[in-house]
N, C-alpha and C positions, 0 to 999 in steps of 0.2 A: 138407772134403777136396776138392780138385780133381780134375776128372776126366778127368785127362791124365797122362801117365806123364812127361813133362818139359818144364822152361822151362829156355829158351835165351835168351841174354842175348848181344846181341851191339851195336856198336857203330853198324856200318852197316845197310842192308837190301839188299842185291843179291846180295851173295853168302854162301848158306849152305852147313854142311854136310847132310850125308843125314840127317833127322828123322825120326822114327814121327809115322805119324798121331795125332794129339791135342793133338802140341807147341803151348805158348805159344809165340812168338817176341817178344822185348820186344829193342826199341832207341830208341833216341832221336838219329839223327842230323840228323833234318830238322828239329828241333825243332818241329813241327808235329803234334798230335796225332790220336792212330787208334788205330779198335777196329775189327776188323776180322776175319771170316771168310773166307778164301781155299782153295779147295782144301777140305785137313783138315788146315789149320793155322791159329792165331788168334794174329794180330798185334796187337800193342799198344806202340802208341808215347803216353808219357805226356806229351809238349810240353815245354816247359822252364818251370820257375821262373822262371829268371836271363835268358834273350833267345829268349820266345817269337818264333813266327814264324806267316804266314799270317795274320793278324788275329788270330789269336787272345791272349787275355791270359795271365796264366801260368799255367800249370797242372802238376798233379800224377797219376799214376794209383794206383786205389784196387780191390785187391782183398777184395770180401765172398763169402766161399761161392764160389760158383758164378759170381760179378757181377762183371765189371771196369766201373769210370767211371774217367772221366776229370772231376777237380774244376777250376773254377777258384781258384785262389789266392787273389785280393780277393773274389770274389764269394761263392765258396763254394757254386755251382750247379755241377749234375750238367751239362756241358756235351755228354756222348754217355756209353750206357751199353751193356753187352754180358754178355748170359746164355749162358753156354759149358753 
């Protein structure tokens, strides 16, 4: 069970609407990935597959429990992890 009353799924990052504290926030526009605690809100951008960016190779995000990673693709290493 997650321990956040909602995820939010949105395209861009800059403009949201008014969240309760606990929200996920998942986008993927920069295709650069992040796990990320702000405020009382955790962001998670999973990188791309298809045209990673930043050096990074491609990647996927991966929720267990309580755990978001961020996979790489070919590698299949935990490239950054976050305990919500």
């Amino acid at each position: 069970m997650l321990p956040c009353c909602y995820i939010c799924t949105v395209h861009g990052h800059k403009e949201l609407p008014p969240l309760p504290a606990g929200t996920v926030v998942v986008s993927g526009h920069t295709h650069i990935p992040l796990l990320e605690k702000r405020g009382n809100l955790v962001y998670v951008n999973p990188g791309s597959v298809a045209l990673p960016k930043g050096g990074f190779e491609p990647s996927y995000a991966l929720l267990d429990g309580r755990s978001f990673s961020i996979i790489g693709l070919k590698s299949g290493e935990v490239l950054m992890s976050l305990t919500i």
